[in-house]
FIVO-744212 format. One record per residue: x, y, z of N, C-alpha, C in turn. Coordinates in steps of 0.001 Angstrom, whole numbers, plus 500000, padded with zeros to 6 digits. Layout:
N
XYZXYZXYZ...
END
This chain:
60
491000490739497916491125492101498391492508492616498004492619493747497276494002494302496971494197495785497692494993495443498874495278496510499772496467497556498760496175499001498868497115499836498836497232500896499116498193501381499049498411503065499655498429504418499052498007505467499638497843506231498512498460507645499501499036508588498718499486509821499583498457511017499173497841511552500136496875512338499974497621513936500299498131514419500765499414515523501383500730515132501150501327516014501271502726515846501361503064515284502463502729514932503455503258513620504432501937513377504981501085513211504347499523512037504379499589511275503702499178509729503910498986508762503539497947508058504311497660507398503035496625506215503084496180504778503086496064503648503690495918502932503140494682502556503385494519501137502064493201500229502365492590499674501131491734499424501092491542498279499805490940499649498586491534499030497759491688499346496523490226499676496154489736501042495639488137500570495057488281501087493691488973501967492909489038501893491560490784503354491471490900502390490262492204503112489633491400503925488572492224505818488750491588506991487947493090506967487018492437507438485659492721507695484826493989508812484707493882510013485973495106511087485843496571510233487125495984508797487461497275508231487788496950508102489532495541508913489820495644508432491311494595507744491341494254507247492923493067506545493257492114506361494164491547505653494646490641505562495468490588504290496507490538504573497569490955503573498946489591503360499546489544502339500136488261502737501298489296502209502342489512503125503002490345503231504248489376503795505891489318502713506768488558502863507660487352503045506888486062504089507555484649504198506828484581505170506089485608505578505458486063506599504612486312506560503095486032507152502135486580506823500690487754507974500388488994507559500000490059508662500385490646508357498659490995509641498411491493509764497190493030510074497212493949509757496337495044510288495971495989509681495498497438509910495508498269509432494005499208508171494482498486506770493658498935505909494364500338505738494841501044505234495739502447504537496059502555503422495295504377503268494746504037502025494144504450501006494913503820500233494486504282498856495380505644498444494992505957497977496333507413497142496367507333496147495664508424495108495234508788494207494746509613493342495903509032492264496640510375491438497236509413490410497901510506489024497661509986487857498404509463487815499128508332487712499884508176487860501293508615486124501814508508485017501451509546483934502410510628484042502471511508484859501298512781485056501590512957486234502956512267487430502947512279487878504499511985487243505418511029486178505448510706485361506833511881484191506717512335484371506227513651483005506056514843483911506910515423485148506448516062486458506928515584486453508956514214486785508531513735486979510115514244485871511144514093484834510794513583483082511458515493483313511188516490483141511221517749482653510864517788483042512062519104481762512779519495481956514249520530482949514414520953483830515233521903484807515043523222483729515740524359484279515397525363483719515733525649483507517313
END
């Protein structure tokens, strides 16, 4: 399953699994029982054990 997000408004967003990437650069979610269109977000880039390593560290 490849979850992602998509902004449908200028402060609407979307998420949910991926059901096909369109050609003018946006896409298509099935978010809740809904099929929601619009211009994907891009995904981040970052470790996620290096944040749970960050999280889990004892504070001083």
């Amino acid at each position: 399953m490849n979850i992602r997000c998509v902004t449908v408004g200028k402060h609407i967003t979307a998420q949910g699994e991926l059901v096909q990437e369109l050609a003018n650069g946006e896409a298509i979610v099935f978010s809740g029982q809904r099929q929601v269109t619009g211009k994907l977000v891009p995904a981040l880039s970052c470790n996620i054990p290096d944040v749970t390593r960050i999280a889990e560290a004892p504070t001083p």
